[in-house]
VOLUM-596537 format. One record per atom (N, C-alpha, C): residue number from 0; atom name; y, z, x. Coordinates in Angstrom, 3 decimals. Atoms other than C-alpha are relative to their C-alpha. Example, Ala and Ser with C-alpha at 12.3 -4.5 7.8 and 13.67 -1.06 7.14 Angstrom:
// residues 2
 num atome        y        z        x
   0     N   -1.190    0.000    0.890
   0    CA   -4.500    7.800   12.300
   0     C    1.200    0.000    0.900
   1     N   -1.190   -0.060   -0.820
   1    CA   -1.060    7.140   13.670
   1     C    1.090    0.730   -0.770
END
This chain:
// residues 238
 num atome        y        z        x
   0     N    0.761    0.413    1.187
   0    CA  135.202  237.338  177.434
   0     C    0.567   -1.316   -0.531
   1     N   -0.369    1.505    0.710
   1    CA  135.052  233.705  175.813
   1     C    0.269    0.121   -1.018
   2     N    0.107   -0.085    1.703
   2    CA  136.106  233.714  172.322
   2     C   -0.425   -1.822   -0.534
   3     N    0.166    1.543    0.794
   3    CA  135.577  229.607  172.095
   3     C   -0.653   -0.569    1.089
   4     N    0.733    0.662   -0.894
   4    CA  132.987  228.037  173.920
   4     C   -0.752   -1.648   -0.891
   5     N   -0.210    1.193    0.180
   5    CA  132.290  224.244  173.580
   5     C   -1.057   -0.537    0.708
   6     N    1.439    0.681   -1.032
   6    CA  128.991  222.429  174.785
   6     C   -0.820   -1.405    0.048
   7     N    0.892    1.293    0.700
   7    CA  128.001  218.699  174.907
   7     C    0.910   -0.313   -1.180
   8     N   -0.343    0.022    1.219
   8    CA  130.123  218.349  172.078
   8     C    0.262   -2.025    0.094
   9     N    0.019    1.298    0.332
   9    CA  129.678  214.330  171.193
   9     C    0.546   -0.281   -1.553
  10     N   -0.717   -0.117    1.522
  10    CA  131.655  213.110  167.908
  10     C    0.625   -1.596    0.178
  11     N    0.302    1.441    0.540
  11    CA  131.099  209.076  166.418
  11     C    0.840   -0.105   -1.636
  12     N   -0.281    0.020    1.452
  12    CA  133.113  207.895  163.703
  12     C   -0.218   -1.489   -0.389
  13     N    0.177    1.636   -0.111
  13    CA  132.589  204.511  162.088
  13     C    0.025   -0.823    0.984
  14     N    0.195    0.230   -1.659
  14    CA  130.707  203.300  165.206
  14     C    0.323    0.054    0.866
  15     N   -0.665   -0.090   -1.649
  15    CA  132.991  204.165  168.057
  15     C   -0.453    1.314    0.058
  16     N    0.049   -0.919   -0.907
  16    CA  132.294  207.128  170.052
  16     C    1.298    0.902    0.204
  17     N   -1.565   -0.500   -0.603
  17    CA  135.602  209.215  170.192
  17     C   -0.358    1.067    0.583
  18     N    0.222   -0.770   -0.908
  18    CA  134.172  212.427  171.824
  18     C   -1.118   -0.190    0.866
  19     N    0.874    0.415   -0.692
  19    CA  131.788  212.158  174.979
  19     C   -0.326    1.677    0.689
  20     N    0.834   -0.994   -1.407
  20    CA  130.044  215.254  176.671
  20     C    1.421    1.185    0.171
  21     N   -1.214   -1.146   -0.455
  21    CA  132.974  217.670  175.900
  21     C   -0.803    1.195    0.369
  22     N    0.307   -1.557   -0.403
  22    CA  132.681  221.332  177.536
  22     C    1.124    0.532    0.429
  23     N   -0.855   -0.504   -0.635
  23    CA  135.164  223.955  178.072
  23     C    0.035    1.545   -0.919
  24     N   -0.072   -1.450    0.404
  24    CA  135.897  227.760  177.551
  24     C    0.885    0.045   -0.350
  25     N   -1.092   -0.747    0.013
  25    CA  138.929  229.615  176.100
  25     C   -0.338    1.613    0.123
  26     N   -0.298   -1.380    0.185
  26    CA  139.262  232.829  177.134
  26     C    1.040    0.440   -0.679
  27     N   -0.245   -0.546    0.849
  27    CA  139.855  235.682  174.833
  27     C    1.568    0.555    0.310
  28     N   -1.304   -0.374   -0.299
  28    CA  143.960  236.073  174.839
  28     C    0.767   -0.961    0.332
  29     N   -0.828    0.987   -0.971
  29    CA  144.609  233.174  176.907
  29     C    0.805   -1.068   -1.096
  30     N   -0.415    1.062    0.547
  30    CA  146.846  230.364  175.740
  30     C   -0.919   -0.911    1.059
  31     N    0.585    0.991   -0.572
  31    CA  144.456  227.152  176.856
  31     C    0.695   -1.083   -0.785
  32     N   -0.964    1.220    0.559
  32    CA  145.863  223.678  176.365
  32     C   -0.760   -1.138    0.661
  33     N    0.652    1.547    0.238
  33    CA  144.154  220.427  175.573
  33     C    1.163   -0.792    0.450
  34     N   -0.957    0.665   -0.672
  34    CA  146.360  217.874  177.616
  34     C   -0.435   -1.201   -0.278
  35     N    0.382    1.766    0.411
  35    CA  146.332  213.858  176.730
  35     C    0.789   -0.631   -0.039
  36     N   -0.519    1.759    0.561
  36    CA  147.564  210.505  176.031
  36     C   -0.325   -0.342   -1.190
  37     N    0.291    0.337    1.969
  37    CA  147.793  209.649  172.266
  37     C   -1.176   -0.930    0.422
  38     N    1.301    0.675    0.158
  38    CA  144.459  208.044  171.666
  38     C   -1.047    0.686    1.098
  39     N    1.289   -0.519   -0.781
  39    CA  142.445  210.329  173.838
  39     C   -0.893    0.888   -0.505
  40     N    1.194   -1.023    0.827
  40    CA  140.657  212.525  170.857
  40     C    0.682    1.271   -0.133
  41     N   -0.599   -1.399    0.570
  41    CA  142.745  215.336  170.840
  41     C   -0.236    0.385   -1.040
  42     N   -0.065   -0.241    1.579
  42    CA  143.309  215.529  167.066
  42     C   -1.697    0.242   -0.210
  43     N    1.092   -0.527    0.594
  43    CA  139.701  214.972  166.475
  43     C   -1.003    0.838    0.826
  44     N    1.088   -1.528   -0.690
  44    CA  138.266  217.855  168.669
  44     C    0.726    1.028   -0.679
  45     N   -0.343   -1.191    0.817
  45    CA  140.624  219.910  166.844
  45     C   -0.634    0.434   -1.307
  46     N    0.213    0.673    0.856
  46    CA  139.709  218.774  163.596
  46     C   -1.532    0.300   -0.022
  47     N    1.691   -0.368   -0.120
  47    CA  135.551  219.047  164.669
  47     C   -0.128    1.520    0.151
  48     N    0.259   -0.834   -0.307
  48    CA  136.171  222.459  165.992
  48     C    0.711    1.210   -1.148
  49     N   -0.197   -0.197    1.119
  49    CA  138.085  223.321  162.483
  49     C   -1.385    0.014   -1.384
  50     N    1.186    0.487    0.713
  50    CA  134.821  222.091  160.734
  50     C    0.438   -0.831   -1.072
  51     N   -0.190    1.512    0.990
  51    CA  136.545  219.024  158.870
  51     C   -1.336   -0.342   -0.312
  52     N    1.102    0.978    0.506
  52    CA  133.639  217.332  156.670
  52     C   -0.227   -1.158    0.889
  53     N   -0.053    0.822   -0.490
  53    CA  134.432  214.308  157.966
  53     C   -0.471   -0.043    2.059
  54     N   -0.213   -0.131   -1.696
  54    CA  134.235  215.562  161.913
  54     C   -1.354    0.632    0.106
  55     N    1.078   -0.451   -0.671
  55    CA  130.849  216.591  162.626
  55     C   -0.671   -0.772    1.168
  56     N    0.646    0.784   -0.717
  56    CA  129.390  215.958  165.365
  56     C   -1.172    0.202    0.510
  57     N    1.688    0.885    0.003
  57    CA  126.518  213.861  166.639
  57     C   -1.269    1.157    0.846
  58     N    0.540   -1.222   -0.500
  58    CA  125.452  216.691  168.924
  58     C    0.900    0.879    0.587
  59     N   -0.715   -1.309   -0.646
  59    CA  126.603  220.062  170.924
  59     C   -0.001    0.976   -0.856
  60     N   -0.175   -1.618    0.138
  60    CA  127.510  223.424  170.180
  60     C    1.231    0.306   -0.042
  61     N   -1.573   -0.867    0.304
  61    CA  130.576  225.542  168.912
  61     C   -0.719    1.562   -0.207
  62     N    0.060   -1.496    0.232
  62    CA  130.503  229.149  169.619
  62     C    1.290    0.294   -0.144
  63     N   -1.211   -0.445   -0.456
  63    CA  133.311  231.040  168.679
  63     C   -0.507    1.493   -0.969
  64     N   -0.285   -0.885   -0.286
  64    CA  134.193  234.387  169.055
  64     C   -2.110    1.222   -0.471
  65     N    1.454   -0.694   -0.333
  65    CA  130.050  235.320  169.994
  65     C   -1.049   -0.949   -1.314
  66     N    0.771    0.717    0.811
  66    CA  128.555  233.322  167.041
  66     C    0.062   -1.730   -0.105
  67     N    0.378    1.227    0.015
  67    CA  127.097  229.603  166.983
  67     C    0.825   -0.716   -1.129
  68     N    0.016    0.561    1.699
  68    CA  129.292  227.990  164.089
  68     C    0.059   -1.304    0.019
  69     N   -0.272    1.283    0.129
  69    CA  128.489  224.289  164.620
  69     C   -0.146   -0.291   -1.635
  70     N    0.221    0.387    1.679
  70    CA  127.226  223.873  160.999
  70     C    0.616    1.173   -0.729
  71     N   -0.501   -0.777    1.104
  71    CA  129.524  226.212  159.264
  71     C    1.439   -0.873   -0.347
  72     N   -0.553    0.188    0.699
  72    CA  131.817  225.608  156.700
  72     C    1.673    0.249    0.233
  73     N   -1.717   -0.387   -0.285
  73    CA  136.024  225.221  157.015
  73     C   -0.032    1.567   -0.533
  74     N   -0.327   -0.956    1.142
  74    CA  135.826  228.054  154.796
  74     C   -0.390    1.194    0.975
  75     N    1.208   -1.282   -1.135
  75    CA  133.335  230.276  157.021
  75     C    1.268    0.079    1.123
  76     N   -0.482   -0.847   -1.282
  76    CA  135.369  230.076  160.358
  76     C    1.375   -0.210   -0.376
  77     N   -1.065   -0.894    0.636
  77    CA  138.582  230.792  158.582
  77     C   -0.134    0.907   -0.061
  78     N    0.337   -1.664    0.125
  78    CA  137.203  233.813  157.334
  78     C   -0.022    0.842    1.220
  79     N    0.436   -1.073   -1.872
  79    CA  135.898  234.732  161.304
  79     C    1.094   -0.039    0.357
  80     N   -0.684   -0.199   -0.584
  80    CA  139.311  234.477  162.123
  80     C    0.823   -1.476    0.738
  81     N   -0.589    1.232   -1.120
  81    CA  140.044  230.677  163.380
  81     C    0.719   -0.729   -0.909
  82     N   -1.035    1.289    0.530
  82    CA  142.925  228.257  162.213
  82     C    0.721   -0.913    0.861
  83     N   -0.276    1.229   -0.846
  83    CA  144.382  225.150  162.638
  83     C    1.448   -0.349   -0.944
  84     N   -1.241    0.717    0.447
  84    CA  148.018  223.972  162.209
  84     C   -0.207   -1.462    0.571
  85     N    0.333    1.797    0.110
  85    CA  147.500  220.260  161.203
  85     C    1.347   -0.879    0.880
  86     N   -0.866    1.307   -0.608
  86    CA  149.282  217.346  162.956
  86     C    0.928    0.088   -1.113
  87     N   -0.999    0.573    1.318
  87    CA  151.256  216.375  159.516
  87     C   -0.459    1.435   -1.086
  88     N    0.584   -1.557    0.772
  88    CA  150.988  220.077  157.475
  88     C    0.104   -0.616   -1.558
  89     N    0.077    0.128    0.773
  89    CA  150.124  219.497  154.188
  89     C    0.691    0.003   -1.258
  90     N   -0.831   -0.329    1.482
  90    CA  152.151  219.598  150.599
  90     C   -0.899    0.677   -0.926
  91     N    1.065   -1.077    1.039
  91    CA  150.831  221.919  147.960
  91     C    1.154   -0.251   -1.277
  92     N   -1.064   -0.683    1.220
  92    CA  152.720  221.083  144.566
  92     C   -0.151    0.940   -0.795
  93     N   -0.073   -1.327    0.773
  93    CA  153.766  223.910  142.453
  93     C   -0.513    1.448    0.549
  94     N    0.006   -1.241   -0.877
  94    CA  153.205  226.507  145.422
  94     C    1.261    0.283    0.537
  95     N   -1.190   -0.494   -1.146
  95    CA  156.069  228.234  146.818
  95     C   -0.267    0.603    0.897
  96     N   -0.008   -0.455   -1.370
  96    CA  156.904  228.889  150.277
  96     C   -0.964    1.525   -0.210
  97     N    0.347   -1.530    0.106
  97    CA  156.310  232.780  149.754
  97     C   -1.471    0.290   -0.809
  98     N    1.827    0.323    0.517
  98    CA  152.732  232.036  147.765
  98     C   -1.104   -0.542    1.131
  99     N    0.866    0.629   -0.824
  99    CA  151.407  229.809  150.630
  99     C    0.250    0.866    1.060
 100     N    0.579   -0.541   -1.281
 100    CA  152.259  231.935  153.653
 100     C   -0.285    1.655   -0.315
 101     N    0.882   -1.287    0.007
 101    CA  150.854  234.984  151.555
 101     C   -1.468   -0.101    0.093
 102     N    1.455    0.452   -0.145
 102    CA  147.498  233.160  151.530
 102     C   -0.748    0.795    1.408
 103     N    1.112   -0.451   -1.126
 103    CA  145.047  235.069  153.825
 103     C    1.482    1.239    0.575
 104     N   -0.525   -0.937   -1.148
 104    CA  148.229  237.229  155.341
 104     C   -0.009    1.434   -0.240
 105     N    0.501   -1.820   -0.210
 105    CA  147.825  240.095  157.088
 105     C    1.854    0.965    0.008
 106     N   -1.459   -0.325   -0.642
 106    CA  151.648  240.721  158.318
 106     C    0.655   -0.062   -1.882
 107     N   -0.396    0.516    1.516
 107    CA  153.250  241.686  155.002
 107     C    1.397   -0.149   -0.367
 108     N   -1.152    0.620    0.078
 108    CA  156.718  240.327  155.314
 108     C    0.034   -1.499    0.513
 109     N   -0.621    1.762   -0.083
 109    CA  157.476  236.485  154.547
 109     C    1.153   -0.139    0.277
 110     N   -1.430    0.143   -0.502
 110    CA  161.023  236.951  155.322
 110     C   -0.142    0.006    1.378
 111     N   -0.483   -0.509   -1.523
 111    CA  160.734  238.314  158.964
 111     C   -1.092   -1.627    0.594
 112     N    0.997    1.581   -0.547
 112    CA  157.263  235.065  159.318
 112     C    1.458   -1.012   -0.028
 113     N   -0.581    1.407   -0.071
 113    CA  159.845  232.561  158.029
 113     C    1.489   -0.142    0.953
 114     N   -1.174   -0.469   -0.721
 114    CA  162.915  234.524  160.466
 114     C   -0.765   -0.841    1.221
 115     N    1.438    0.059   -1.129
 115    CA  159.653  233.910  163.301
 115     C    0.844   -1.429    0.099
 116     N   -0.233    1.887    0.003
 116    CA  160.068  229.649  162.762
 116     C    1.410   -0.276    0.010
 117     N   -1.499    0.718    0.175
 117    CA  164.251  229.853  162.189
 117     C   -0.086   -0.504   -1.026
 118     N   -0.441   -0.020    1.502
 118    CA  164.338  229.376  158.384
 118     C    0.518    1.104   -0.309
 119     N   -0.538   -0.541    0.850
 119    CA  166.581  230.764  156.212
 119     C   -1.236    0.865   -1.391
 120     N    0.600   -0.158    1.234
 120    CA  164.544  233.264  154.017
 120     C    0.747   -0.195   -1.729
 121     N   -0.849    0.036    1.656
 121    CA  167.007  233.293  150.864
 121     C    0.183   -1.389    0.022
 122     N   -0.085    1.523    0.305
 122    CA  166.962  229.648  151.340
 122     C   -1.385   -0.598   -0.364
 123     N    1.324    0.905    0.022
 123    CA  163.216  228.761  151.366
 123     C   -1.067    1.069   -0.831
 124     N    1.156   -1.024    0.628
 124    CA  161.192  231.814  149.693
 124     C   -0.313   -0.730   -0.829
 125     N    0.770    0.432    1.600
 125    CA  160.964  230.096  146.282
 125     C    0.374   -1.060   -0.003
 126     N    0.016    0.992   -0.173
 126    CA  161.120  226.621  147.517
 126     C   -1.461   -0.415   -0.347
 127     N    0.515    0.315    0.309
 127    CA  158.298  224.494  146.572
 127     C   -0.739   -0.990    1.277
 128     N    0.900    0.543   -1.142
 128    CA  155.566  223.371  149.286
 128     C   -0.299   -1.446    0.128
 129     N    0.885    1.370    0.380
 129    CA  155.831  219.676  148.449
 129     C    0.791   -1.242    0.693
 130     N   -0.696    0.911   -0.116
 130    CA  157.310  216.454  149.209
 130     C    1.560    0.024    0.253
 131     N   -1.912    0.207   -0.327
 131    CA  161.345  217.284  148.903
 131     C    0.319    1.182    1.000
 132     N   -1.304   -0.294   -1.555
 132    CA  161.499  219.202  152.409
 132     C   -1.187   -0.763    0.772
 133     N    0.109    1.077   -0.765
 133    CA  160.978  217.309  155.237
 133     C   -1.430    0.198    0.581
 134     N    1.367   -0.520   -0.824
 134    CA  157.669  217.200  157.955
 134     C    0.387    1.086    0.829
 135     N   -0.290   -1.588   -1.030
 135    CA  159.403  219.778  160.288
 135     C   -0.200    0.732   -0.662
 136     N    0.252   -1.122    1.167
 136    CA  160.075  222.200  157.383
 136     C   -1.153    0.092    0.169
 137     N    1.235   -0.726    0.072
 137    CA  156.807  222.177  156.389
 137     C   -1.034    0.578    1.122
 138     N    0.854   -0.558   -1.191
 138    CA  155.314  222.591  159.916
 138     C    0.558    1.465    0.301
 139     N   -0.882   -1.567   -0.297
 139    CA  157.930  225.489  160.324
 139     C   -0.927    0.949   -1.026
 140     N    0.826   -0.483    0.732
 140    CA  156.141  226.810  157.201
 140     C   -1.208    0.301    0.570
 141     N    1.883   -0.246   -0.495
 141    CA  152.493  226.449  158.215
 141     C   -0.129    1.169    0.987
 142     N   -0.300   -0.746   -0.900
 142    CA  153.293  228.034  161.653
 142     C    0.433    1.208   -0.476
 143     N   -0.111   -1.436    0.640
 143    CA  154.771  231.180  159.714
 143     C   -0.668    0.516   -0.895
 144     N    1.241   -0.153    0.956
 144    CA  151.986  230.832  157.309
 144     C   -1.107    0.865    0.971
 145     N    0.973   -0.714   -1.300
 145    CA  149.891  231.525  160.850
 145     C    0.272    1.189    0.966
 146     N   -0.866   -1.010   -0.695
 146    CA  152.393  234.026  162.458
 146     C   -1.070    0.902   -1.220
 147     N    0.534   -1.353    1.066
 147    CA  151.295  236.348  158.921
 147     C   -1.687   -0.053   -0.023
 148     N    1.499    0.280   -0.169
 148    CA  147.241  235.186  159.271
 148     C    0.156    1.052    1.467
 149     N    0.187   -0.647   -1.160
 149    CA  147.263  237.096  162.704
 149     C   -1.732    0.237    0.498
 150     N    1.126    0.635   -0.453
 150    CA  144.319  234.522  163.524
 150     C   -0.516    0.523    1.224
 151     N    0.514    0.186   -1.164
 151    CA  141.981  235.537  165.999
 151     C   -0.127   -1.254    1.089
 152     N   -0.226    1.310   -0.587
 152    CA  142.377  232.021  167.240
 152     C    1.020   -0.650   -0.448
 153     N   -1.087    0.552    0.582
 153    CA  144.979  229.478  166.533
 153     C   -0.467   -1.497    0.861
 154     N    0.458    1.454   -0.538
 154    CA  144.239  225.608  167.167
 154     C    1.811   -0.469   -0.631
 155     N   -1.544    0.853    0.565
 155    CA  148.068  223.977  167.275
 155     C    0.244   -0.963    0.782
 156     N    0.060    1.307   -0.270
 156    CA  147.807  220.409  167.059
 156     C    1.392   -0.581   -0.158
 157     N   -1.716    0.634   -0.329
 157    CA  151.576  219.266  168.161
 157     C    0.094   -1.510   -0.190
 158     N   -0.101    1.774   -0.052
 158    CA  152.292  216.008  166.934
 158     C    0.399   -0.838    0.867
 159     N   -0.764    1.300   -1.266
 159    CA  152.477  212.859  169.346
 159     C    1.144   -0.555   -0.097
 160     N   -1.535    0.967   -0.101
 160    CA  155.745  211.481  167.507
 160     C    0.325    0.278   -1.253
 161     N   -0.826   -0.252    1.032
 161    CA  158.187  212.022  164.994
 161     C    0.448    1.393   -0.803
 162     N   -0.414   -1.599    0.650
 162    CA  158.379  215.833  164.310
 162     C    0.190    0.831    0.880
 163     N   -0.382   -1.464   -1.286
 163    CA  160.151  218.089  166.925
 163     C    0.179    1.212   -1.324
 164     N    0.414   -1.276    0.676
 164    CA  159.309  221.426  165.120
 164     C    1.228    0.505    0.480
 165     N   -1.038   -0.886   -0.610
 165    CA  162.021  223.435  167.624
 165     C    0.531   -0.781    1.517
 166     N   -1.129    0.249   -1.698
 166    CA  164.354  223.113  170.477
 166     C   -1.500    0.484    0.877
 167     N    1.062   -0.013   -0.709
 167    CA  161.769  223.578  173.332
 167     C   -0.393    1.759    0.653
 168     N   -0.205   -1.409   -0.150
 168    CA  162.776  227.143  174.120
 168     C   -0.276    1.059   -1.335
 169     N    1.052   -0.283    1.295
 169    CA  161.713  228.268  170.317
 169     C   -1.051   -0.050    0.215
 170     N    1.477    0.417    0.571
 170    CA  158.794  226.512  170.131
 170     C   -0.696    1.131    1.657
 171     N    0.497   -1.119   -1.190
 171    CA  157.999  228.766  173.943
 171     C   -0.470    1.180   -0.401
 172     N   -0.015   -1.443    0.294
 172    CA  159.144  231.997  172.450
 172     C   -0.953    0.090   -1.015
 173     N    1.078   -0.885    0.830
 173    CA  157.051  231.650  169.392
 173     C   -1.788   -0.194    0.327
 174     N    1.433   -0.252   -1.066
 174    CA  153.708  230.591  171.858
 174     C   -0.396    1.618    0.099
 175     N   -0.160   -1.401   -0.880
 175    CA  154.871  233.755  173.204
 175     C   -0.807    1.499   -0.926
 176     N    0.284   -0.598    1.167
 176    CA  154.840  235.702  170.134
 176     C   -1.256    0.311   -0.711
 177     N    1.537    0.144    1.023
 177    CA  151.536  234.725  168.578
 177     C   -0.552    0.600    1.147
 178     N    0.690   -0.521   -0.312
 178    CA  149.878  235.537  171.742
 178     C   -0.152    1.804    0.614
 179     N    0.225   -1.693   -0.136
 179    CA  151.270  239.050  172.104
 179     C   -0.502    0.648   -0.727
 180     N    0.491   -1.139    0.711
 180    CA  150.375  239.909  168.982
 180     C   -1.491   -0.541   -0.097
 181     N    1.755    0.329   -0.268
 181    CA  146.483  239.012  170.187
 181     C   -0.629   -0.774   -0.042
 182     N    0.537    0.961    0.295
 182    CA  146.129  235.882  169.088
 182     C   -0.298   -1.174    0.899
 183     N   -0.239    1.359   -1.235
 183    CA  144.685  233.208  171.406
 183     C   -0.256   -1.380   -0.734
 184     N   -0.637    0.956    0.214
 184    CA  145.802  230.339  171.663
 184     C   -0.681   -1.875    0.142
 185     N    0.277    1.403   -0.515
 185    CA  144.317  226.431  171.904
 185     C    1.403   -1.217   -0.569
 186     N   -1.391    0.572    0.228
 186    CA  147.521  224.442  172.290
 186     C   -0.648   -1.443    0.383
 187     N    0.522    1.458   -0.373
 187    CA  146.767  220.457  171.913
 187     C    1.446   -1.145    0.172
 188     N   -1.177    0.512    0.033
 188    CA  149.540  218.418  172.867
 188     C    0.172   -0.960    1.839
 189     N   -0.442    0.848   -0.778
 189    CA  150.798  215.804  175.079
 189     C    1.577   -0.302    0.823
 190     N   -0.821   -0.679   -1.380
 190    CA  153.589  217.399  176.867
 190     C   -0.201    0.960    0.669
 191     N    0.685   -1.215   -1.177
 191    CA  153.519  218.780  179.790
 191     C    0.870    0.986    0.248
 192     N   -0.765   -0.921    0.012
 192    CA  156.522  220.908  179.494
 192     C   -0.542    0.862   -0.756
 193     N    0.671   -1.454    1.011
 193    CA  154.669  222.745  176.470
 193     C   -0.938    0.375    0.751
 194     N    1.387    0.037   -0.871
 194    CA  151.443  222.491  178.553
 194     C    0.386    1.093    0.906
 195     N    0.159   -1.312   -0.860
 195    CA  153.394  224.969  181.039
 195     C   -0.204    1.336   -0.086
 196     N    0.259   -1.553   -0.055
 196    CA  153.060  228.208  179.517
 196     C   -1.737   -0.311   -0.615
 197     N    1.429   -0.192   -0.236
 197    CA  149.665  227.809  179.401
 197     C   -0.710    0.405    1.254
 198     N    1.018   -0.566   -0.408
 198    CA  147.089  229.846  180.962
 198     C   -1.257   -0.796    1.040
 199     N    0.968    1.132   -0.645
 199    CA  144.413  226.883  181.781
 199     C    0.527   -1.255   -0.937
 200     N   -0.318    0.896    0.635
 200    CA  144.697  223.739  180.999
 200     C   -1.348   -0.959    0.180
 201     N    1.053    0.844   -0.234
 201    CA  142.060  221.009  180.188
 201     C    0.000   -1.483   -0.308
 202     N   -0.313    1.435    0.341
 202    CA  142.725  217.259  180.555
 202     C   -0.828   -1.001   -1.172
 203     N    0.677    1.130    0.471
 203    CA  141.217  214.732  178.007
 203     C    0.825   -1.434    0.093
 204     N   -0.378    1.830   -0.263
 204    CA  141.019  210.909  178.604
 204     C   -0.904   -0.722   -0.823
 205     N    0.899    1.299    1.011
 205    CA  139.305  208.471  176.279
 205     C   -1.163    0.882   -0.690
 206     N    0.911   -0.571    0.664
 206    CA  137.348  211.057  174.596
 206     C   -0.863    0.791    1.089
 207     N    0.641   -0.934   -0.850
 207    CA  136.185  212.940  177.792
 207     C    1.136    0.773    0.857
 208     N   -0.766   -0.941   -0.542
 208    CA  137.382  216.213  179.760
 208     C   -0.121   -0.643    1.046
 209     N    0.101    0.557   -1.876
 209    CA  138.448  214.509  183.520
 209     C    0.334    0.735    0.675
 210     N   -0.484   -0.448   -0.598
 210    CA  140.217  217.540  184.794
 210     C    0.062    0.917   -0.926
 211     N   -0.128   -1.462    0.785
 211    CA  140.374  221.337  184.259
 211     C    0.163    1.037    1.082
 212     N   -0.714   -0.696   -0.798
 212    CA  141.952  223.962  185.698
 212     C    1.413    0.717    0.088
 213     N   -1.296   -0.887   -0.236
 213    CA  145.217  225.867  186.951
 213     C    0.810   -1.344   -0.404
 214     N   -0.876    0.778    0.626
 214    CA  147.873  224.315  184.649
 214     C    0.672   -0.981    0.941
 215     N   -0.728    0.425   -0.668
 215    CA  150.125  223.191  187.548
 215     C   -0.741   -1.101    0.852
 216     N    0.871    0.765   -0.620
 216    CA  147.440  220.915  188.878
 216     C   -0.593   -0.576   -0.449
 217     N    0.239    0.665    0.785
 217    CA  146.396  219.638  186.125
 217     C    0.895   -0.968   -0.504
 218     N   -0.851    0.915    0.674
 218    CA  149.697  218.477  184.970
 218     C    0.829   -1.174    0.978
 219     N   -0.231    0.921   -0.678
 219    CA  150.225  216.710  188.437
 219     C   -0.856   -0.998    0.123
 220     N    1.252    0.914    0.135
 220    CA  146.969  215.061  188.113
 220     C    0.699   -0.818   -1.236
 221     N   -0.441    0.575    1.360
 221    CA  148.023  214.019  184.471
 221     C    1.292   -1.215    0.174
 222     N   -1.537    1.366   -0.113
 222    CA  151.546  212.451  185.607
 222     C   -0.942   -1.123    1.232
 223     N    0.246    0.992   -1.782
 223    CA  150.183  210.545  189.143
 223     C   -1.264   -1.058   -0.270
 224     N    1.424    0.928    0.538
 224    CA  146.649  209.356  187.298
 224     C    0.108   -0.308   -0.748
 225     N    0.675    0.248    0.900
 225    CA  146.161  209.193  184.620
 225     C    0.927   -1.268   -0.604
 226     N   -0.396    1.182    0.971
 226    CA  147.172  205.824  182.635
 226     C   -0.049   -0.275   -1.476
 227     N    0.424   -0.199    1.978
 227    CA  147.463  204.805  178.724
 227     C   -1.203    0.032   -0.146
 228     N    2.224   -0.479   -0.041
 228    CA  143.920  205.902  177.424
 228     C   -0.485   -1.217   -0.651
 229     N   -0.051    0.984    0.813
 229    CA  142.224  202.955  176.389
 229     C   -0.526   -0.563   -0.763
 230     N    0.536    0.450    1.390
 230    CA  141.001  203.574  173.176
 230     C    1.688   -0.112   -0.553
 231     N   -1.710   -0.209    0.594
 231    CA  144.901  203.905  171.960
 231     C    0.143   -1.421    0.385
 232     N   -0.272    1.123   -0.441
 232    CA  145.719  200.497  173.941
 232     C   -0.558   -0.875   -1.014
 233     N    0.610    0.730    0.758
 233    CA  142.578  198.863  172.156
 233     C    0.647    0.263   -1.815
 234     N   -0.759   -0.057    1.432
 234    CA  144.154  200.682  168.430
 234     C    1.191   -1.015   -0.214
 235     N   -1.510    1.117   -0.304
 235    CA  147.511  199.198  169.265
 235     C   -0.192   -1.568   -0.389
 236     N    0.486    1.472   -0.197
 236    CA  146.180  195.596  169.975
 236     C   -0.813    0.272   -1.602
 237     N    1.250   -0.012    0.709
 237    CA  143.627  196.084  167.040
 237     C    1.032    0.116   -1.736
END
């Protein structure tokens, strides 16, 4: 069974084109993993398939988990079960830790979520969601915010640069974690060491899928072909 199916999906932002003719399945359980080169659309297929305002797109289809939700609301496929840990996780002033990852949770211990990420609970419970801890912290947060959601889906958009979340063997075990306890997985990211515990994997290049398939063949395709993508090149220069 598919829980996330993807069709045609085209997506234009102030006249460029950043998605082209996407298609691809996740099966229900699987960890699947969006594979790229910074500037190849990652972020904003996450981001479209979140239902950002801003991210709609020009045409296609989003089914997830048996229902059509291209035109529904962030709000709506939250509720059905789907989330997204942001690139840069958000600040919330005057929320504490233990307020924000009770939001929506199902799992009803914030100590053992924020044990999950390697925080100190007696250090961070009644910390304040804002500006004075760092971008890791708060991603550590979000991520244990999503450990207690026990999302039918999980979209985790791994940043291209400047925030190692965990040692690489963490950040594995808690893949691991989320998808035992049922949750599948769309992992977006641009290593291919994370890329290995994945299930399938599906290449994007300049805003289109070029390769899909058994992880290990994907990620030799990825090193041997593929080149800087070159809408990123043109950003750079631009």
């Amino acid at each position: 069974m598919f829980i996330l199916k993807v069709e045609n999906l085209n997506l234009s932002r102030k006249g460029h084109q950043i998605l082209k003719d996407i298609n691809f399945k996740v099966k229900k359980g699987d960890i699947h993993c969006i594979l790229g080169p910074n500037g190849a659309g990652k972020s904003s297929l996450a981001y479209m398939l979140m239902g950002i305002s801003d991210y709609k797109p020009d045409k296609g289809k989003i089914y997830f988990n048996g229902n059509e939700v291209t035109t529904w609301a962030i709000w709506q496929r939250a509720r059905s079960g789907l989330t997204l840990a942001w690139q840069d996780p958000a600040r919330f002033e005057g929320l504490t830790v233990e307020d924000y990852i009770k939001i929506g949770a199902k799992k009803s211990s914030v100590s053992e979520a924020l044990e999950d990420v390697l925080l100190n609970p007696n250090e961070y419970i009644n910390l304040a969601v804002d500006k004075t801890l760092s971008g890791g912290e708060r991603k550590r947060i979000e991520l244990a915010s999503i450990i207690s959601m026990k999302p039918k889906l999980a979209i985790l958009d791994e940043p291209d640069s400047g925030i190692d979340i965990f040692a690489f063997d963490n950040l594995i075990k808690l893949l691991k974690d989320l998808k035992s306890q049922g949750t599948t997985i769309l992992l977006i990211t641009h290593r291919e060491e994370v890329a290995l515990i994945s299930d399938k994997t599906s290449l994007i290049c300049d805003g289109r899928i070029v390769k899909e398939g058994k992880t290990l063949e994907v990620i030799e395709y990825y090193r041997t072909r593929c080149k800087p993508c070159p809408r990123y090149i043109s950003q750079a220069k631009g």
